[in-house]
N, CA, C and O atoms as CSV, one atom per row, in Angstrom:
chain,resi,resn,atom,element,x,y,z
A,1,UNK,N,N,-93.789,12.138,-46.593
A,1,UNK,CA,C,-95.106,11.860,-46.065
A,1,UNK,C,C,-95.337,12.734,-44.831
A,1,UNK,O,O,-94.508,12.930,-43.943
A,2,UNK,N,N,-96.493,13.198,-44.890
A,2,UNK,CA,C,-97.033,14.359,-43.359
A,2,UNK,C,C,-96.887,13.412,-42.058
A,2,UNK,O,O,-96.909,12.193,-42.231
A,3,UNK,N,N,-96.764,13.848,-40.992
A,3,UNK,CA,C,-96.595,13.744,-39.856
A,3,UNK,C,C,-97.993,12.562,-39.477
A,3,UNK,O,O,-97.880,11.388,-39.125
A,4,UNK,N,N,-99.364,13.422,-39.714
A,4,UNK,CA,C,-100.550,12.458,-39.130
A,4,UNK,C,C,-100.664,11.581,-40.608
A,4,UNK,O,O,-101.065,10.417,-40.576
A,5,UNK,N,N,-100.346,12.122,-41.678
A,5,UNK,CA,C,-100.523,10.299,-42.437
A,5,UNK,C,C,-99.555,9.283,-42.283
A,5,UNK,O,O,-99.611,8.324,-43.052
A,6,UNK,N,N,-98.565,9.340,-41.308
A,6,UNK,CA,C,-97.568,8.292,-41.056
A,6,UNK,C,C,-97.915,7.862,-39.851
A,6,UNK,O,O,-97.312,6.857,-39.474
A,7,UNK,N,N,-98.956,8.463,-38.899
A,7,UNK,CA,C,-99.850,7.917,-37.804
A,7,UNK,C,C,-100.788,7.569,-38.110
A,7,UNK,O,O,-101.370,6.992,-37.192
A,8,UNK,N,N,-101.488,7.619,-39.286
A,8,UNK,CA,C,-102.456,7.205,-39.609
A,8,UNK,C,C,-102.335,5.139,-40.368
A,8,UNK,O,O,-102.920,4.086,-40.111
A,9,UNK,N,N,-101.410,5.509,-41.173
A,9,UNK,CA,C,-100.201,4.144,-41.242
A,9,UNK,C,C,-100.344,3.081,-40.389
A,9,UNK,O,O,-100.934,2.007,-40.501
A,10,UNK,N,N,-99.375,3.822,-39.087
A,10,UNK,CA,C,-98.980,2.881,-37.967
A,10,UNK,C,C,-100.280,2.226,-37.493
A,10,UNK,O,O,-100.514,1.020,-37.413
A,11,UNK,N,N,-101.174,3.380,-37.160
A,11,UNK,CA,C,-102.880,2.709,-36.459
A,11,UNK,C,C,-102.934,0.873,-37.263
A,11,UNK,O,O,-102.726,-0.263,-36.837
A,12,UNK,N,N,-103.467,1.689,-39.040
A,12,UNK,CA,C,-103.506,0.360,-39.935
A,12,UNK,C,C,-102.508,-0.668,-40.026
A,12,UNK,O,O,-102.718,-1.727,-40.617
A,13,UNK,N,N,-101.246,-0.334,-39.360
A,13,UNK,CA,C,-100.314,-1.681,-39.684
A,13,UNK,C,C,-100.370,-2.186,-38.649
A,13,UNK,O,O,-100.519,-3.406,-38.585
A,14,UNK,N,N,-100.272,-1.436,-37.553
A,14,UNK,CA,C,-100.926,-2.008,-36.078
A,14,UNK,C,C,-101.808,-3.365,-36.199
A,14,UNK,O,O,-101.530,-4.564,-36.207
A,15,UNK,N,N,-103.289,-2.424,-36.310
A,15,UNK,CA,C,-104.207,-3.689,-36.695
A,15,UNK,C,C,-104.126,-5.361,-37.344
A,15,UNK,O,O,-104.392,-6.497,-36.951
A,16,UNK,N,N,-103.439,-4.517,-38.898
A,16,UNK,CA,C,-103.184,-5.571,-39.734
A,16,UNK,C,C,-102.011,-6.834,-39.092
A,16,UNK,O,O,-101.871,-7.990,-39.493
A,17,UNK,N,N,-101.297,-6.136,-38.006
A,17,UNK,CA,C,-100.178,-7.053,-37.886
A,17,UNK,C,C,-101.142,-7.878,-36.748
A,17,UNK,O,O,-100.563,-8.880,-36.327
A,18,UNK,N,N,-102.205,-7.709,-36.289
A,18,UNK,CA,C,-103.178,-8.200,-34.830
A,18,UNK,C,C,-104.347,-8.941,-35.855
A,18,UNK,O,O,-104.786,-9.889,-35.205
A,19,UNK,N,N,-104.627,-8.919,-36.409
A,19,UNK,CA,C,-106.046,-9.408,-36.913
A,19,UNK,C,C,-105.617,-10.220,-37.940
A,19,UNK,O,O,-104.414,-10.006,-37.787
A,20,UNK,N,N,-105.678,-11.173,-39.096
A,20,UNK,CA,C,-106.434,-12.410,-38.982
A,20,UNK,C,C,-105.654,-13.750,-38.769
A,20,UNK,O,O,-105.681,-14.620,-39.639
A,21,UNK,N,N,-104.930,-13.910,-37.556
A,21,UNK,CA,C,-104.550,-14.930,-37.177
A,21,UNK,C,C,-105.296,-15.987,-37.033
A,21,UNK,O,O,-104.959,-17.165,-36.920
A,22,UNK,N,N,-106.743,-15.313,-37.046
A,22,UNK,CA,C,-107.823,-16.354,-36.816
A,22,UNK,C,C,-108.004,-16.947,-38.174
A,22,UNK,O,O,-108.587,-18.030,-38.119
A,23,UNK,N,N,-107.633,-16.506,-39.542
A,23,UNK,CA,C,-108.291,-16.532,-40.581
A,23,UNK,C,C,-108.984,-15.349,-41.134
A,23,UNK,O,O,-109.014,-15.290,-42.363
A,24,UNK,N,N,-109.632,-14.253,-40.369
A,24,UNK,CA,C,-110.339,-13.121,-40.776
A,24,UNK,C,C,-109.126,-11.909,-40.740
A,24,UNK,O,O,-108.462,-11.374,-39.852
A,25,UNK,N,N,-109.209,-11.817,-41.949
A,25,UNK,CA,C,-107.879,-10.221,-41.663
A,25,UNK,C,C,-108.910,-9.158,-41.223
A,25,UNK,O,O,-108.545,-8.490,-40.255
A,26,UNK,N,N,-109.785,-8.948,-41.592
A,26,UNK,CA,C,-110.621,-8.113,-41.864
A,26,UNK,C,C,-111.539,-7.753,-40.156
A,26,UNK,O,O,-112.658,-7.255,-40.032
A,27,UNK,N,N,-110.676,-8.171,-39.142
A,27,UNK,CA,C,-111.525,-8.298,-37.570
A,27,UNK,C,C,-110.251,-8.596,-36.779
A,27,UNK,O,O,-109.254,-9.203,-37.172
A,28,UNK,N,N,-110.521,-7.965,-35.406
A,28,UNK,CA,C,-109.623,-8.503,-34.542
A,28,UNK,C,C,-110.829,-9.684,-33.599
A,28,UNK,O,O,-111.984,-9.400,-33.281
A,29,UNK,N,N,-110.058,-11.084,-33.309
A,29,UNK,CA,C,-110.975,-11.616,-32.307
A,29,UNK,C,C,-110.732,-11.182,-31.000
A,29,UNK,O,O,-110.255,-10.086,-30.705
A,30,UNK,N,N,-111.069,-12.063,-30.224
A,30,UNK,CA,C,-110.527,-11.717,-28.291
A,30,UNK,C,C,-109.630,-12.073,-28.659
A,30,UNK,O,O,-108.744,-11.292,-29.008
A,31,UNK,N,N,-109.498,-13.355,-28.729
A,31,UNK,CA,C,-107.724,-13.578,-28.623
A,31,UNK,C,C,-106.756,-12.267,-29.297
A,31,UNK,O,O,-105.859,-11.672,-28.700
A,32,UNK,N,N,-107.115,-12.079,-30.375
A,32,UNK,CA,C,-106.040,-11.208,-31.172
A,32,UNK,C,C,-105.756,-9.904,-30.218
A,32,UNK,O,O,-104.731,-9.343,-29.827
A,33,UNK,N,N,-107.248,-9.681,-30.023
A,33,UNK,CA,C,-107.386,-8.330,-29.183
A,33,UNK,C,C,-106.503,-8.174,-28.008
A,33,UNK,O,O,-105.847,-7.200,-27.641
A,34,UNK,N,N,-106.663,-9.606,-27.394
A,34,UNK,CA,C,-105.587,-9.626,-26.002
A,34,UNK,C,C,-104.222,-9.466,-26.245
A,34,UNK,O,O,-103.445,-8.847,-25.518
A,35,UNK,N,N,-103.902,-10.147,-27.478
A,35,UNK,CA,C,-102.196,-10.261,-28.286
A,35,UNK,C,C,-102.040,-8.648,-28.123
A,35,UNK,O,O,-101.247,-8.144,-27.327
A,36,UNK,N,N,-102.815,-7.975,-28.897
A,36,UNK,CA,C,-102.534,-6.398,-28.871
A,36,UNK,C,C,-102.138,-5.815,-28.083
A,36,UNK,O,O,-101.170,-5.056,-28.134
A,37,UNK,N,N,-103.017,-6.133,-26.927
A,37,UNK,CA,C,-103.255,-4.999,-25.693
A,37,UNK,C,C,-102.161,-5.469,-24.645
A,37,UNK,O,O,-101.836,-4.780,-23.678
A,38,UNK,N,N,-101.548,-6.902,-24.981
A,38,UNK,CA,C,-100.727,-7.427,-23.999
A,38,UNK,C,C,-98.829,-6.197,-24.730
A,38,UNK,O,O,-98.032,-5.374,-24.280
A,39,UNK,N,N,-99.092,-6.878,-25.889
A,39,UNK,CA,C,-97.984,-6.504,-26.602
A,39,UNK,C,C,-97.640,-4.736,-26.763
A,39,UNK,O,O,-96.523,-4.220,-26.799
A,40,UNK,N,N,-99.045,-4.011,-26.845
A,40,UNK,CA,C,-98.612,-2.284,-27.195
A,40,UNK,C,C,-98.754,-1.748,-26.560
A,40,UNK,O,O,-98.279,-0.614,-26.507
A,41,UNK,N,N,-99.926,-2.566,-25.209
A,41,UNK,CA,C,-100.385,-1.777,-23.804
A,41,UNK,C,C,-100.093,-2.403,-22.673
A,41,UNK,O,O,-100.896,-2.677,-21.781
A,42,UNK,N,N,-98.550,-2.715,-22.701
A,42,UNK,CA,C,-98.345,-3.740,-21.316
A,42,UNK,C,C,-99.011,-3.084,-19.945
A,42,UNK,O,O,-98.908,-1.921,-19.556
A,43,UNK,N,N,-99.714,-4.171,-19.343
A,43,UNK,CA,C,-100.477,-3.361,-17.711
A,43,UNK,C,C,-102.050,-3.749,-18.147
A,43,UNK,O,O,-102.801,-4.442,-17.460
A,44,UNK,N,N,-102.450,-3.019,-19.722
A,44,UNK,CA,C,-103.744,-2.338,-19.796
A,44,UNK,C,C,-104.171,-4.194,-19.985
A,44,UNK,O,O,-104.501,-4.484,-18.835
A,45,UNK,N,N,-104.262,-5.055,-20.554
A,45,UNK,CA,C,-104.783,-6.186,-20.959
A,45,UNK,C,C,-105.788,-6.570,-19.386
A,45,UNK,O,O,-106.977,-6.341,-19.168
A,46,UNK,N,N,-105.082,-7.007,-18.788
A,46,UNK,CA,C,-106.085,-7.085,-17.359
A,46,UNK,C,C,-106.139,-8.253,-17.344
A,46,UNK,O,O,-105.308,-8.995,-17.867
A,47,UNK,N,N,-107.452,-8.705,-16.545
A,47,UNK,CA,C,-107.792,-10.807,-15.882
A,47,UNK,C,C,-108.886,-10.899,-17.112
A,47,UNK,O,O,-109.186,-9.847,-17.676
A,48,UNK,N,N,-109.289,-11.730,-17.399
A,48,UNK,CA,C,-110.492,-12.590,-18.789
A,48,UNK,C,C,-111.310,-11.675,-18.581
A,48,UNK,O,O,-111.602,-10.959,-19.538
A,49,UNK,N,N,-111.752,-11.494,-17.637
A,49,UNK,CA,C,-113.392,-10.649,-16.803
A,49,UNK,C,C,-113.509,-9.101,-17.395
A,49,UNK,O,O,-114.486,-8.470,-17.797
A,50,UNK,N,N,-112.001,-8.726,-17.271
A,50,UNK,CA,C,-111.989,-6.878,-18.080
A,50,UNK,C,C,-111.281,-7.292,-19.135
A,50,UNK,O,O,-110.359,-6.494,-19.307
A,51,UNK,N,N,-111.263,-8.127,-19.902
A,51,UNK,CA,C,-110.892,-8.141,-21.217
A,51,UNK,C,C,-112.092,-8.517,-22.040
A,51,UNK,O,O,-112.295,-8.086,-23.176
A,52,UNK,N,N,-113.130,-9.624,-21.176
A,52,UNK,CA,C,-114.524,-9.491,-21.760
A,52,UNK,C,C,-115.337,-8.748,-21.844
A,52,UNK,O,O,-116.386,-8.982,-22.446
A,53,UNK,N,N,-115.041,-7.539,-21.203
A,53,UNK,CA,C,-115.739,-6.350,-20.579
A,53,UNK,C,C,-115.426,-5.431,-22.050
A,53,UNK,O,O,-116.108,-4.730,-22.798
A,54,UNK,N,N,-114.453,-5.731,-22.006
A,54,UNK,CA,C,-113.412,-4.531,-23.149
A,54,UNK,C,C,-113.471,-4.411,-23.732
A,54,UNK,O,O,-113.436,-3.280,-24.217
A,55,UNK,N,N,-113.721,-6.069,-24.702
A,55,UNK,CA,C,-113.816,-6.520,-26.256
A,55,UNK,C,C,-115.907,-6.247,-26.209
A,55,UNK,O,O,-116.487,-5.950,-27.253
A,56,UNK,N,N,-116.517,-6.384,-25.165
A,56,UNK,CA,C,-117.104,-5.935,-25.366
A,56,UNK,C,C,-118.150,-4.494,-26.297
A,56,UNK,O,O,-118.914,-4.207,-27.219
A,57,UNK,N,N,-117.250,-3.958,-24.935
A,57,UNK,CA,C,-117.336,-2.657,-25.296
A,57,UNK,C,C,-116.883,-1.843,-26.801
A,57,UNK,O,O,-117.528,-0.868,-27.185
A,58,UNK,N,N,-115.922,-2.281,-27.430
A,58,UNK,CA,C,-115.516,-2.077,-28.279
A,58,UNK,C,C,-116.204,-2.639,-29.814
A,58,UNK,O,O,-116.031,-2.088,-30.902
A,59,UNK,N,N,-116.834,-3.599,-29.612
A,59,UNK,CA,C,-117.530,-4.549,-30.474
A,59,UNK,C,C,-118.811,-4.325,-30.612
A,59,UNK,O,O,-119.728,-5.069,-30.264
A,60,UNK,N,N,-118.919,-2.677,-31.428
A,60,UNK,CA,C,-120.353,-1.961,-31.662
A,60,UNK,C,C,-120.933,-2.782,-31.918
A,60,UNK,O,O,-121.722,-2.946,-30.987
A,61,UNK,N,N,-121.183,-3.951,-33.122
A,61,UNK,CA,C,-122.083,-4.140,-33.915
A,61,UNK,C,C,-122.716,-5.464,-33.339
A,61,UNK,O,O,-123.731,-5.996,-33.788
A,62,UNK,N,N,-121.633,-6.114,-31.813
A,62,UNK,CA,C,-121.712,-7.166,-31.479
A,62,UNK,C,C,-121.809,-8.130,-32.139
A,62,UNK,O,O,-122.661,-8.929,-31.749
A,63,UNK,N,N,-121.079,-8.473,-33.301
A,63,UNK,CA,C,-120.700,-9.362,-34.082
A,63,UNK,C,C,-119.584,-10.411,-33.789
A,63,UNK,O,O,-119.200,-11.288,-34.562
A,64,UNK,N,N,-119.143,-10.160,-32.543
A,64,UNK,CA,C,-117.952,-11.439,-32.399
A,64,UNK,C,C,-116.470,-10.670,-32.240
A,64,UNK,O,O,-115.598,-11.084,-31.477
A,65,UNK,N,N,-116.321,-9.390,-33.152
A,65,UNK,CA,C,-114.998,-9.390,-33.678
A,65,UNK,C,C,-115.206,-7.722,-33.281
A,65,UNK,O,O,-116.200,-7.052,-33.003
A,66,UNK,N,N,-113.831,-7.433,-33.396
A,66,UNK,CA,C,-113.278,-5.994,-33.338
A,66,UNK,C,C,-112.906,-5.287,-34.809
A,66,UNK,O,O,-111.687,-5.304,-34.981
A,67,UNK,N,N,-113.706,-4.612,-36.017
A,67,UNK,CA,C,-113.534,-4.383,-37.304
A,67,UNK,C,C,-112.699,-3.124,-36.974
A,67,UNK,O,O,-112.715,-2.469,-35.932
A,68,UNK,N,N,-111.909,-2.916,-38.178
A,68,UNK,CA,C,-110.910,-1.796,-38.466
A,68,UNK,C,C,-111.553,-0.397,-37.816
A,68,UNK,O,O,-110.857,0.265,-37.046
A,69,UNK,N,N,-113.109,0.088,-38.207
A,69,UNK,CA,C,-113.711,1.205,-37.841
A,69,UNK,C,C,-113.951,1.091,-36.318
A,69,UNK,O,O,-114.036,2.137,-35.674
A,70,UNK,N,N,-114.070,-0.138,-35.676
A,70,UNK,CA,C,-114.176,0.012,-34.161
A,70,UNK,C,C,-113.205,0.370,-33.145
A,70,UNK,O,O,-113.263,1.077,-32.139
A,71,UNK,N,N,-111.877,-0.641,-33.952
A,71,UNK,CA,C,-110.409,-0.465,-33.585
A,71,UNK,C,C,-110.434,1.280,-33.832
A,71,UNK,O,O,-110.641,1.730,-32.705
A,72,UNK,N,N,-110.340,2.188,-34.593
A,72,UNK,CA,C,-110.419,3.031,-35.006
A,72,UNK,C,C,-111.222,4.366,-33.576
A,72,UNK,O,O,-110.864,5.475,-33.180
A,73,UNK,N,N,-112.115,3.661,-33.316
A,73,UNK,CA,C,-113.217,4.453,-32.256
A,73,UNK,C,C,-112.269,4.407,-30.836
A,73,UNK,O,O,-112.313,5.251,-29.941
A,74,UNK,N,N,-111.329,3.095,-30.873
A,74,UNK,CA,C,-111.088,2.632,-29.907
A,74,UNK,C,C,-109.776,3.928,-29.660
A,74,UNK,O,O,-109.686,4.640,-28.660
A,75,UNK,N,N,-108.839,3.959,-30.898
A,75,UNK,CA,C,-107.990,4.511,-30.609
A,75,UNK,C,C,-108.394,6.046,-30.663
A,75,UNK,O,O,-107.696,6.526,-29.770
A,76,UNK,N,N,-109.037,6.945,-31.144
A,76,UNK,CA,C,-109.321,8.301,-30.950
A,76,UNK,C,C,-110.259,7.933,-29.347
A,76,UNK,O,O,-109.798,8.655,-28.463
A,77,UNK,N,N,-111.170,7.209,-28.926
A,77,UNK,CA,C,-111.195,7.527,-26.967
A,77,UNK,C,C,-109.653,7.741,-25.928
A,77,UNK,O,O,-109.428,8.442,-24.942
A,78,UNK,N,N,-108.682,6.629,-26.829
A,78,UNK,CA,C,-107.703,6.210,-26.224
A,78,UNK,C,C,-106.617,8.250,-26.102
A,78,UNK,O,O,-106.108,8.898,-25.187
A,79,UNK,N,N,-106.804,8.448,-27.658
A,79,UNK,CA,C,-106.179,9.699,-27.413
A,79,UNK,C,C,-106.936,10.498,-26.527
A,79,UNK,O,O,-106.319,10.979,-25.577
A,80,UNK,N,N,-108.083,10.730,-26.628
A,80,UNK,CA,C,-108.738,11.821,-25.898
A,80,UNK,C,C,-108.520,11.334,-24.312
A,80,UNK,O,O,-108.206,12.248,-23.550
A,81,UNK,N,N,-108.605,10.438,-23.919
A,81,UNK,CA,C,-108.188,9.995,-22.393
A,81,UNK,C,C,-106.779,10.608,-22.018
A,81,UNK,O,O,-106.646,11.512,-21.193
A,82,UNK,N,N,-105.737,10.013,-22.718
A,82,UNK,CA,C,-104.610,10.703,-22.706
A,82,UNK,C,C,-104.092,11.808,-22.630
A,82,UNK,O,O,-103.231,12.104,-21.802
A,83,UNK,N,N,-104.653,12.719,-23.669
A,83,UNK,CA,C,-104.413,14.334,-24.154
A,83,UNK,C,C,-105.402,15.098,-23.652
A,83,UNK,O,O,-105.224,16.312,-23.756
A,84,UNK,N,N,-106.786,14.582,-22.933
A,84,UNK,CA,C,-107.076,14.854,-22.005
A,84,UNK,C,C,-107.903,15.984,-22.747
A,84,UNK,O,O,-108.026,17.023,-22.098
A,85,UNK,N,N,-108.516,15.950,-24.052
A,85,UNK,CA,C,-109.076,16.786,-24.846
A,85,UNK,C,C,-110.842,16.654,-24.883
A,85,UNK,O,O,-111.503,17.400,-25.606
């Protein structure tokens, strides 16, 4: 398997292992979202206030939930912040 389809993988198993604890596989909630960010981004999770801010932000369609394509938006900003591209 290529290099970026085995990162491409991890992104989706990522998710899948965060989202539907609630019942919805198919969405991350806040809660799940916080599980994530506590667990892959120790530091980044923050106080309720920038995590409401966050899930916000991330939650184009403002539907409640964080869907695979948002998670998705989330992590290509996340590289470009990083790699600085």
């Amino acid at each position: 398997m290529a290099m970026l389809e085995e990162q491409l993988k991890v992104l989706k198993t990522t998710f899948d292992k965060y989202a539907g604890k609630d019942g919805d596989k198919g969405s991350l909630s806040k809660a799940e979202l916080a599980d994530l960010l506590r667990d892959e981004f120790p530091g980044m999770a923050g106080d309720k206030k920038q995590l409401d801010q966050f899930f916000t932000g991330l939650d184009g369609d403002k539907d409640g939930t964080v869907s695979f394509p948002e998670f998705v938006q989330f992590a290509a900003t996340l590289l470009l912040i990083v790699f600085g591209m």
